[in-house]
C-alpha positions in Angstrom: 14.3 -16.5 -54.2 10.7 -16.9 -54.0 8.4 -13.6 -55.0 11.6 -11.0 -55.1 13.2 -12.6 -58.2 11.3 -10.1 -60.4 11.7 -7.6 -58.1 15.5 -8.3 -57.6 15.4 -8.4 -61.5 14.0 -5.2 -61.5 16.1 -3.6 -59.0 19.6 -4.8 -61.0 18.1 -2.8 -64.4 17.7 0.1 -62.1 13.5 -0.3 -62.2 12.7 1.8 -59.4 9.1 0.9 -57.9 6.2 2.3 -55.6 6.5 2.1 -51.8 3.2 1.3 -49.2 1.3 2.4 -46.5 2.6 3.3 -42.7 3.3 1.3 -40.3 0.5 0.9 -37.8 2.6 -0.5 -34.9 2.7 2.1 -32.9 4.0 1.7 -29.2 6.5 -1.2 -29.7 8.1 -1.7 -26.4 11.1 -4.3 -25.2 11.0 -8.2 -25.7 8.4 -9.7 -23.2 10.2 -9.3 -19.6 7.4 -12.0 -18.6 8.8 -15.0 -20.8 7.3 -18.3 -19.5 9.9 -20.6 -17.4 10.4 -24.0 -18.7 10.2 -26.1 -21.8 9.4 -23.9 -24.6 7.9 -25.6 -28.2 6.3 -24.0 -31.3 4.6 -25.5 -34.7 6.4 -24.1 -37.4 4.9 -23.3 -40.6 6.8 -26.8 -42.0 4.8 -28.7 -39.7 7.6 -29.7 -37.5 7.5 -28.9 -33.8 10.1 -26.8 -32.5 11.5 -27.1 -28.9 13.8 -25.8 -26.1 14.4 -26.1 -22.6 13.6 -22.3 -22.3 11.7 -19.5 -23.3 14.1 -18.1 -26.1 14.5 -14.3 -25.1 17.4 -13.5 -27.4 15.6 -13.6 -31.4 16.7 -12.8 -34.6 14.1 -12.0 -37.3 13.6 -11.7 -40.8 12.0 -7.8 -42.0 8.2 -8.9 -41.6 8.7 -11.3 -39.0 10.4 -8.2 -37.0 7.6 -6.2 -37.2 4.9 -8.7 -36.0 7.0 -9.7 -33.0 7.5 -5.7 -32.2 3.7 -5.2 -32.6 3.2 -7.6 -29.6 5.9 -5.9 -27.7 8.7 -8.7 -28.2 12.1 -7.1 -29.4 14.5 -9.1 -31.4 17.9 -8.4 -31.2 18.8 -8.4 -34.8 17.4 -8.2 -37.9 17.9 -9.0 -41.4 16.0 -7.7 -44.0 15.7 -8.0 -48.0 16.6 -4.3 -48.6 17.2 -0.9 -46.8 15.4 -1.2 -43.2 14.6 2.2 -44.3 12.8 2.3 -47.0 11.4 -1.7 -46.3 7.0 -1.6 -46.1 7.5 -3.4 -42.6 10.2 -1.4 -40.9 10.7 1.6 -42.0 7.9 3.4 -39.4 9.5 1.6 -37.0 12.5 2.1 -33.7 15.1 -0.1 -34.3 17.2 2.0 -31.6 19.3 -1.2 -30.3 18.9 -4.2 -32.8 21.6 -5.0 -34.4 21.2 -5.0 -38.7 22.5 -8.2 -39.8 21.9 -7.7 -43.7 19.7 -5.2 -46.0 20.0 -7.0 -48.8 18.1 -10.0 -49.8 20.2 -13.2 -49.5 23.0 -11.7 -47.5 22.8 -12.5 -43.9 26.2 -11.1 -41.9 26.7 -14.3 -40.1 29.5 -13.8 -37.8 27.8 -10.5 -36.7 24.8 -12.7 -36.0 26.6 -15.5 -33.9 28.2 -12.5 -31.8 24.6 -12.1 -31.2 24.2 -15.4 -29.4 20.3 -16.2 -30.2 18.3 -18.7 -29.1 15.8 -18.5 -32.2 15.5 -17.6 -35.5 12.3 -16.2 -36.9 11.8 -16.3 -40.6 8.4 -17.0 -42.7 8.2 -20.4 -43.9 7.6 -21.0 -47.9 5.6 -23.6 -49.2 6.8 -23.1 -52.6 10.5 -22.8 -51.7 10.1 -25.4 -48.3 12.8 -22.7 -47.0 12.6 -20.1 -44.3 13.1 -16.7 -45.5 16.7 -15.9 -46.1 17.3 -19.5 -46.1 16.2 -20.3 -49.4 18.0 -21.4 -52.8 19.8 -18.7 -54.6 20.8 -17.1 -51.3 24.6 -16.4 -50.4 25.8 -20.4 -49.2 27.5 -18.9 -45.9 23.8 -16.6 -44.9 22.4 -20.5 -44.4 24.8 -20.8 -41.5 22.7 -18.6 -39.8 20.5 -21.7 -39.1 23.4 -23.7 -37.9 22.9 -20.9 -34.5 19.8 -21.6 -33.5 16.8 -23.3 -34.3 14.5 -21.9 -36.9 10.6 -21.2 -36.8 8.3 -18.9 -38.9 4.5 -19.3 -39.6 3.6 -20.3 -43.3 2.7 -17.8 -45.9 -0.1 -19.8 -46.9 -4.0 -19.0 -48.0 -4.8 -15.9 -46.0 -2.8 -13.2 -43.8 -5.1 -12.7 -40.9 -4.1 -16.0 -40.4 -0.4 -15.0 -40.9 -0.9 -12.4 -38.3 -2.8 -14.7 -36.2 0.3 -17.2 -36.1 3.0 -14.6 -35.2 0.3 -13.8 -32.3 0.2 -17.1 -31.4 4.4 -17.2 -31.7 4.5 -13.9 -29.4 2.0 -15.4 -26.8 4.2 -18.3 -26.6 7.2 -16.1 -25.6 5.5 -14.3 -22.7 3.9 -11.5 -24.9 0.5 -9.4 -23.7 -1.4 -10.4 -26.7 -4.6 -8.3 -25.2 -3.3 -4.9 -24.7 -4.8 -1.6 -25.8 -2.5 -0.8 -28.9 -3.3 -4.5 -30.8 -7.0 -4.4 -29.8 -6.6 -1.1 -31.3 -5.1 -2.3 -34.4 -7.5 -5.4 -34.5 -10.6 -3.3 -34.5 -9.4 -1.2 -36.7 -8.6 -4.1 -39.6 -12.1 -5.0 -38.9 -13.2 -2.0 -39.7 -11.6 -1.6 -43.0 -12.7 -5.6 -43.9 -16.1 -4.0 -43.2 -16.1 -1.3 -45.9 -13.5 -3.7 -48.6 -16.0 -6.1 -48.5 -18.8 -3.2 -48.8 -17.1 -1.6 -51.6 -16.1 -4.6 -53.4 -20.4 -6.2 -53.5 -21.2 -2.9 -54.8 -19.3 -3.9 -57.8 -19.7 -7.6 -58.3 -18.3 -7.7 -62.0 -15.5 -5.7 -60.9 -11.9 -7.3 -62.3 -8.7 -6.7 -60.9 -5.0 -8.5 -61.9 -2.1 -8.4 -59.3 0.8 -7.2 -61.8 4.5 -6.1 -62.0 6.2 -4.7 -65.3 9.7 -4.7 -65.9 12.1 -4.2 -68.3 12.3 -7.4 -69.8 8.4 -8.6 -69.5 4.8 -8.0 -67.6 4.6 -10.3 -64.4 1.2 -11.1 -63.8 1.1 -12.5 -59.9 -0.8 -15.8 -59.6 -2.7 -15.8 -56.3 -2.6 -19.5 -55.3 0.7 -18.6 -53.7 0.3 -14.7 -52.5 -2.4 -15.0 -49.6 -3.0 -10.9 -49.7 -4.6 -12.0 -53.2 -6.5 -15.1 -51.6 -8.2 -12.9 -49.3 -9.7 -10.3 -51.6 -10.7 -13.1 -53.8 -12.5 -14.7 -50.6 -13.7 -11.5 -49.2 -15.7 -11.2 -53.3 -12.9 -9.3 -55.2 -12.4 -11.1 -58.6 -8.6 -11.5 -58.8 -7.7 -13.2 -62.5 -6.1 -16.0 -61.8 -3.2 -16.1 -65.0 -3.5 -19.2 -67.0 0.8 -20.6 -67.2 2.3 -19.4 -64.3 5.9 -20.0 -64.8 6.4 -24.0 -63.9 9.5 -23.1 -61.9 9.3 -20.3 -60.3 4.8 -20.3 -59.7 4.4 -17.0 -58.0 4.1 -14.9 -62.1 2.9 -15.9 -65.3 5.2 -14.1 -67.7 4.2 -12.0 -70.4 6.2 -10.7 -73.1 5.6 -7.0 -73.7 4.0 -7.8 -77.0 1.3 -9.9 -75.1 0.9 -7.5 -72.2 -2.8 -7.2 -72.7 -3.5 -10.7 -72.9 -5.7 -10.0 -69.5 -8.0 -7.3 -69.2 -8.6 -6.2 -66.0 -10.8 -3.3 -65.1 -8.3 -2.5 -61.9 -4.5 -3.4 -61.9 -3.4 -4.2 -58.6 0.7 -3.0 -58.8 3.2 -4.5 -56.4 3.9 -2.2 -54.1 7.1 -3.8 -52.5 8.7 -0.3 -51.7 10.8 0.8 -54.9 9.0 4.1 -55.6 8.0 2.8 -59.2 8.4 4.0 -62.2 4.7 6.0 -62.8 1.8 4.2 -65.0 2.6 6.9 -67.4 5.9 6.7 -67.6 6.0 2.8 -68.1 3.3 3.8 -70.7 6.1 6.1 -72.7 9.0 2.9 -72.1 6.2 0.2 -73.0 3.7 1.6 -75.1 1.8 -1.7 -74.9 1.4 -1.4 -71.5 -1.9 1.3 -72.8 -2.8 -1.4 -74.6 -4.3 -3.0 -71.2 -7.4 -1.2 -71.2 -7.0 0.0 -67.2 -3.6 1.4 -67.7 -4.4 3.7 -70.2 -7.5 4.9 -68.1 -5.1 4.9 -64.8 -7.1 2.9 -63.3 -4.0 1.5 -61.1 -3.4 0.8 -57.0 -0.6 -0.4 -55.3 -0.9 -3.9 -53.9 1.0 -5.1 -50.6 2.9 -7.9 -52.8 4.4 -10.5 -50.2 5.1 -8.3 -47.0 2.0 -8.0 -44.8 2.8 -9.8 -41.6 0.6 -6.9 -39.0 -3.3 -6.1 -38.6 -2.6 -2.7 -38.6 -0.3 -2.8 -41.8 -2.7 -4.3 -43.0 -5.9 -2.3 -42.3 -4.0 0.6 -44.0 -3.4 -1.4 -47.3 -7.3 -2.6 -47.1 -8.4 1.1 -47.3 -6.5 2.2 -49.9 -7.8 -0.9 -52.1 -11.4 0.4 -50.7 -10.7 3.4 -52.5 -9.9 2.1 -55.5 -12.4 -0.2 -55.9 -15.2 2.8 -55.3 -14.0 4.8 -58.1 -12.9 1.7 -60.6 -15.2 1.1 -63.6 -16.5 -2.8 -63.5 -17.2 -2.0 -67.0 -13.2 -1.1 -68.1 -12.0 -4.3 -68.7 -14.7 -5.6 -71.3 
């Protein structure tokens, strides 16, 4: 279930939460008509290399893995997603005139609609934590797995950093015949670099600046433990001080839990608030529901930004989420938090 079960917990006690940034993937076009002849092969995120006797030219892709793939131009012909293509961060921007919606639900994969389909690859991220392709993993509905019984499986890992994410899923698209070098992704490249450029400005302005990556709900505060959410590993490498929590939860390591009473255990000067798209319950309202939530020092003051928790998969998604954390940063108070 990886880093949706406390969203999924969330979404079952009717805990609606915020939504993210546009799309950024403008110009989309039809899968490459260029595919390479030949033996095709690909080094999934697992390690293990994938192979075929051809180009595969008929995909099916998870939400995120969608999007990067239409970014390069390369059009699956279904999709399965963990929740309504039209309000999902990756998709929702996006034409999906002609691909067929195999689930919008996380863990429910319409299987037979799939093998009507007739791929020749799957495209799903591949979790370390989980060692499961998304939509494959534990917890999910037993007859969704069939779906990799149709074709093989490949994703890139969501490891330590999402340009390299994006990178992969450029490499995956360059190995099924995509124009990697046209206008629209040099477009979206320069303009990622751009908004590193002012992150990174913005965040050695403010060197004592803290920030926490967290989630309340109902039941408890989740506070996200970067070591496995690479969005977070790249603002701590690019100088923002992400707390790390002390006892993320042995077996499930994405959140330490917090009880409410124990909310402000962490003191942040920034909370960064997964932004998985939910429209959320407002700081102030979870401040009426949870009146220790004021007790962390930066929710009182409203000192809060949504964080792209677990979806990034583009350059240009992401340059979008960068300046909006820019923002944040500039008018945070390093001095909040202590």
């Amino acid at each position: 279930m990886r880093a949706w079960r406390p969203v999924l917990a969330l979404t079952a006690l009717s805990v609606v939460l915020a939504g993210c940034g546009s799309a950024g993937n403008s110009g989309t076009t039809t899968a490459a008509s260029a595919a390479p002849s030949g033996p095709w092969s690909f080094t999934d995120g697992s390690g293990k290399v994938v192979k075929a006797d051809k180009t595969p030219t008929r995909i099916i892709a998870h939400a995120g893995e969608a999007a990067a793939l239409m970014s390069f131009g390369i059009k699956p012909v279904g999709i399965y997603a963990d929740e309504s293509v039209k309000t999902d961060a990756n998709l929702k921007d996006l034409d999906l005139t002609g691909i067929e919606l195999l689930g919008q639900e996380w863990g429910k994969i319409d299987v037979e609609k799939a093998a009507a389909l007739r791929p020749d690859l799957i495209v799903g991220d591949w979790w370390p934590a989980e060692k499961a392709h998304a939509g494959l993993e534990e917890g999910v509905d037993e007859k969704s797995k069939k779906l990799a019984q149709l074709a093989p499986v490949v994703g890139v890992s969501q490891g330590k950093s999402i340009v390299d994410l994006a990178k992969g899923y450029e490499d995956l698209a360059r190995s099924l015949g995509a124009d990697v070098d046209s206008p629209q992704i040099a477009a979206n490249k320069k303009r990622f670099d751009e908004a590193l450029a002012k992150f990174k400005e913005a965040v050695a302005a403010k060197p004592g600046l803290t920030a926490a990556a967290m989630l309340p709900a109902d039941d408890k505060v989740y506070v996200a433990n970067p070591e496995y959410a690479p969005e977070l590993l790249d603002f701590q490498r690019w100088g923002l001080k992400v707390i790390n929590p002390d006892s993320p939860d042995p077996g499930f390591p994405y959140w330490e839990n917090l009880s409410w009473e124990n909310a402000d255990k962490y003191q942040p000067d920034l909370i960064l608030w997964d932004g998985r798209n939910y429209k959320p319950t407002s700081n102030a309202e979870w401040g009426k529901k949870q009146p220790t939530w004021f007790k962390i020092k930066a929710a009182k003051a409203g000192a809060v930004v949504s964080w792209p928790a677990y979806w990034l998969h583009t350059y240009g998604h992401f340059a979008t989420e960068l300046d909006k954390l820019t923002a944040a940063v500039k008018a945070a108070d390093p001095n909040l938090g202590s």
